[in-house]
C-alpha positions as CSV (number, residue, x, y, z in Angstrom):
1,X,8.4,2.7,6.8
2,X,11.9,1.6,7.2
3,X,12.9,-1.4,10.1
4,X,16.3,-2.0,11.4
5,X,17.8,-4.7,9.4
6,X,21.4,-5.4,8.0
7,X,21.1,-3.5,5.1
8,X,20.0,-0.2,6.3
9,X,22.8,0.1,8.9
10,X,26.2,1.4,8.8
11,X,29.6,1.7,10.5
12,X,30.2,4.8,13.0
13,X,33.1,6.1,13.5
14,X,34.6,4.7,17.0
15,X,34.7,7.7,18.9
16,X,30.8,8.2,18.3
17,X,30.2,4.5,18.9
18,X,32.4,4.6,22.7
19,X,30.3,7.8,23.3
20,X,27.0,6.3,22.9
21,X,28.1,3.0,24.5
22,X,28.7,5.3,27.2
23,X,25.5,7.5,27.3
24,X,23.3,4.0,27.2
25,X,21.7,3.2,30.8
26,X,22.7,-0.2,30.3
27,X,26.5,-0.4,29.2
28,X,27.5,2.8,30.9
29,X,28.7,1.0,33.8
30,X,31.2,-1.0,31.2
31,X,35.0,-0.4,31.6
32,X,37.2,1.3,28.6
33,X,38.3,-1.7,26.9
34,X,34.6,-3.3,27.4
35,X,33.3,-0.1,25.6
36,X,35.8,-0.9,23.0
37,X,35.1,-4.5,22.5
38,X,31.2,-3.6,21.9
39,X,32.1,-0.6,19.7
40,X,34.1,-2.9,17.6
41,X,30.9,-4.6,16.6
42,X,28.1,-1.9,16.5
43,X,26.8,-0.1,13.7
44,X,24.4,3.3,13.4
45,X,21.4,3.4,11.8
46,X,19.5,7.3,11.5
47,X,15.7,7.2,11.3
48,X,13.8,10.3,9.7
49,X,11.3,11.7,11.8
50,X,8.2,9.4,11.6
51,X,9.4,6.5,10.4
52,X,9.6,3.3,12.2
53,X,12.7,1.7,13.9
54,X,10.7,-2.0,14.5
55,X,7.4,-3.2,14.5
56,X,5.6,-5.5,16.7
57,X,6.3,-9.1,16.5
58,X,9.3,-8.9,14.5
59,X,12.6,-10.5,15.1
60,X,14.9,-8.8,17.9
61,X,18.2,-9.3,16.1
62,X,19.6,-6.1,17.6
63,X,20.0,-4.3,21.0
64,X,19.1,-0.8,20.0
65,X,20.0,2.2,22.0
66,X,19.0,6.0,21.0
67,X,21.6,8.5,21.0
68,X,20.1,11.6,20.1
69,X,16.7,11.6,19.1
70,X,12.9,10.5,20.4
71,X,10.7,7.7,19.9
72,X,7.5,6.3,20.7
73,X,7.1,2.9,21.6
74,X,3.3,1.8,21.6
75,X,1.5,-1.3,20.4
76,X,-1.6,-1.5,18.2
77,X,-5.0,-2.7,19.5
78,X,-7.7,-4.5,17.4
79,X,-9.5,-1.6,17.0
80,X,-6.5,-0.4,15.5
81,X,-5.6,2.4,18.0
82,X,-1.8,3.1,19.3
83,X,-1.6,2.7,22.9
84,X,1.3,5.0,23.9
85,X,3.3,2.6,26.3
86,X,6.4,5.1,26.7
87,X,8.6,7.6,25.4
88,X,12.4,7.1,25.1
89,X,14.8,9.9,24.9
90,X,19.0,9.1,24.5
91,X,20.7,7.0,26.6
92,X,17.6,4.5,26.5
93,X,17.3,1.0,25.0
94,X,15.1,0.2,23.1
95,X,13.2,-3.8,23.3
96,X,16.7,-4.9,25.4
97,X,14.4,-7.8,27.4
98,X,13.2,-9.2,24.0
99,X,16.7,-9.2,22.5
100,X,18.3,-10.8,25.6
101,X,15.5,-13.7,25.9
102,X,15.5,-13.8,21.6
103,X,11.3,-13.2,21.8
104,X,9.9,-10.9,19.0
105,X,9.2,-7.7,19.9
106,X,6.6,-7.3,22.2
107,X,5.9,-3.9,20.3
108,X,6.4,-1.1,17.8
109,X,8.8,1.4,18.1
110,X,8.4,5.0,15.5
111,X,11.0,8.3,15.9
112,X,8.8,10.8,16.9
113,X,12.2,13.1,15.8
114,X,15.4,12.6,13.4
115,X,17.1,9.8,15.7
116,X,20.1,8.3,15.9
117,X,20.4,4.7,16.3
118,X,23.1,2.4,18.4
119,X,22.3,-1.4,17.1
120,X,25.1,-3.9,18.7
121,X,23.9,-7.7,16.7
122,X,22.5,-9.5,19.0
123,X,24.7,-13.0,18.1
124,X,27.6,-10.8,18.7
125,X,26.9,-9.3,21.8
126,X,26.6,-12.9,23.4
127,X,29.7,-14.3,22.2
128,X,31.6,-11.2,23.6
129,X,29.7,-12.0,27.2
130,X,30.6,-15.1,26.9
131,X,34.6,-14.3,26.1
132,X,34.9,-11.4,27.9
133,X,33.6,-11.9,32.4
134,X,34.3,-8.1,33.0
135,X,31.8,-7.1,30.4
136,X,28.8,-9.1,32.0
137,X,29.4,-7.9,35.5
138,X,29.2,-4.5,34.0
139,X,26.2,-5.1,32.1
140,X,24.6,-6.5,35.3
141,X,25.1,-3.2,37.1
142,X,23.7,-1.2,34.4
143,X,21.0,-3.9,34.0
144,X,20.6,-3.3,38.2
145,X,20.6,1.0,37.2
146,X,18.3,1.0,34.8
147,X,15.1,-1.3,36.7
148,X,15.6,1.0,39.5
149,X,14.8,3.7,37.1
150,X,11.9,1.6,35.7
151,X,10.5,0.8,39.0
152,X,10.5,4.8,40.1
153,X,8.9,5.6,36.9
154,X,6.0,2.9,37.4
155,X,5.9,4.4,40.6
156,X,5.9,8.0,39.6
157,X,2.9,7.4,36.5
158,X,0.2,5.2,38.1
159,X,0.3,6.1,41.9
160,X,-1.4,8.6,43.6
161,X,-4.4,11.0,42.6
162,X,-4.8,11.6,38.7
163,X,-3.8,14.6,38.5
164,X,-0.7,14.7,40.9
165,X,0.2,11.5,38.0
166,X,-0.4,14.3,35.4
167,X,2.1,16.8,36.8
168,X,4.7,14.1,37.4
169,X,4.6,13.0,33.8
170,X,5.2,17.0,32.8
171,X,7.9,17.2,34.7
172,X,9.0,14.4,33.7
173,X,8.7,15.3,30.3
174,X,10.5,18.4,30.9
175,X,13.6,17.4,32.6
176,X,13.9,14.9,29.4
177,X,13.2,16.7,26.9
178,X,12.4,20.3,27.7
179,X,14.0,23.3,26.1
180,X,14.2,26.9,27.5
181,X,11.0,29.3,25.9
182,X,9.7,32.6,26.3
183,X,7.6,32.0,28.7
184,X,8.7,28.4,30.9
185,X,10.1,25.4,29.8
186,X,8.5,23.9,26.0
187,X,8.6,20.5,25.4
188,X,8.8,19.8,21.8
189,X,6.4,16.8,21.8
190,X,2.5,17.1,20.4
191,X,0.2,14.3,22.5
192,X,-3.3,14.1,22.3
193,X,-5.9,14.3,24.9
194,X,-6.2,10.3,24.5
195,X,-2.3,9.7,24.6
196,X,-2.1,11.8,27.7
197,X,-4.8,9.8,29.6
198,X,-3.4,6.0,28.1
199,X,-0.1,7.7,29.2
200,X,-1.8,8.7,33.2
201,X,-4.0,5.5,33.1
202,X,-7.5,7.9,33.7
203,X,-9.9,8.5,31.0
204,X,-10.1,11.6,28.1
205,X,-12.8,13.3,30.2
206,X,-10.7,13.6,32.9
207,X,-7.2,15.0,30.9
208,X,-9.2,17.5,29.4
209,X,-10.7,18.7,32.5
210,X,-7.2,18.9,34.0
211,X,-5.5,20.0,31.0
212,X,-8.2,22.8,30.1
213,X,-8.1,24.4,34.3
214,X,-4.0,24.2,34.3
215,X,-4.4,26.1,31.2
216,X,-6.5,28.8,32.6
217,X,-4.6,28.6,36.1
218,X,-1.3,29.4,33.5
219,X,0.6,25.6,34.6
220,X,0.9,23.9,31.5
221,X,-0.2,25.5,28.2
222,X,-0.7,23.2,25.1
223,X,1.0,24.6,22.2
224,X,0.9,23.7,18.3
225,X,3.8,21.4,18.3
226,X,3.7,20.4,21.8
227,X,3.6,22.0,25.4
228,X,4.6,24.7,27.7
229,X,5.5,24.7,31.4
230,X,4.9,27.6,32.6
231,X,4.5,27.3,36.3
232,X,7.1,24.7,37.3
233,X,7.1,25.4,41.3
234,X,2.9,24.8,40.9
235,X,3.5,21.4,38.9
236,X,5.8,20.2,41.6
237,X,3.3,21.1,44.2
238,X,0.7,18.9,42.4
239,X,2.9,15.9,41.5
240,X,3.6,15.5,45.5
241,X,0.7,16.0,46.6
């Protein structure tokens, strides 16, 4: 299992580093020559399917953005079971409140896909905010964007009945990562009965209950490698109820 260190990153070429400054929900409200200045000093790492990108309680040295690619970001309990917190598609950051405060990471973070990597150094990026006013008020209003989006998505996962959370986490699911299929919309991303329910905050019992009747009812069929939507219009019904 590899972790994001010095030596197992490398330069990118500067057009692909302005493009994924610009696809992060934190920098994208930054101004051309702000891009610039941060793309000056960022570096790519690419992580193989399944291997890890940082572990819990190890130093933040970088802020990490994924460009293409999907992770899993969970931490471990004493049992020694993964508790699912999230999953982050591209655009996202990745552990950006422990590398602004300096705090190890509060967990573990493991590409669920081949992903691609944005890693600015984290001593860098603060003498550039320090130089450079324009690039902090931009980083303010993407800091602004992006709780919105945090506080809809808390919103969106734990309130309401369980299985209207259920529905919203699907289609959730598939606007981020769903692909066109035969039969509705697959999403390309195998959980288990338990992940779905840390994932809904309800209990096993109750996601297979749900998962078996929406299966029968032809909403959401559960596929080898992941999932398929096949009544969309009947999800959205259920997630606003």
């Amino acid at each position: 299992m590899s972790t994001v260190t010095s030596a197992t990153i490398g330069p990118m070429p500067a057009v692909d580093i302005e493009e994924g400054i610009r696809r992060s929900s934190i920098f994208r409200r930054l101004g051309d020559e702000d891009r610039r200045r941060l793309g000056a000093v960022s570096r790519l790492k690419h992580v193989p399917k399944g291997e890890r990108i940082f572990g819990e309680g190890e130093p933040s040295d970088f802020f990490i953005t994924i460009l293409p690619g999907l992770v899993k970001v969970f931490k471990m309990t004493p049992a020694g079971k993964d508790i699912i917190l999230e999953i982050f598609g591209p655009g996202d950051p990745l552990g950006a409140v422990a590398a602004y405060e300096g705090r190890p990471f509060p967990a573990s973070a493991v590409a669920l896909e081949d992903t691609s990597c944005l890693l600015i150094p984290r001593a860098l990026f603060f003498a550039l905010l320090e130089e450079y006013p324009s690039l902090v008020r931009g980083l303010l209003l993407g800091l602004t964007h992006r709780l919105v989006e945090l506080t809809n998505r808390l919103s969106e996962l734990t309130g309401g009945r369980v299985e209207s959370r259920f529905a919203r986490l699907f289609l959730k699911l598939s606007q981020d990562l769903g692909r066109p299929g035969p039969d509705g919309i697959l999403i390309p991303l195998a959980l288990s009965r338990q992940e779905l329910a840390d994932m809904t905050g309800t209990t096993v019992e109750t996601c297979i209950r749900i998962m078996s009747r929406w299966g029968k009812d032809e909403i959401v069929r559960t596929e080898k490698d992941g999932f398929a939507v096949l009544d969309k219009p009947s999800l959205e019904a259920i997630g606003s109820a």
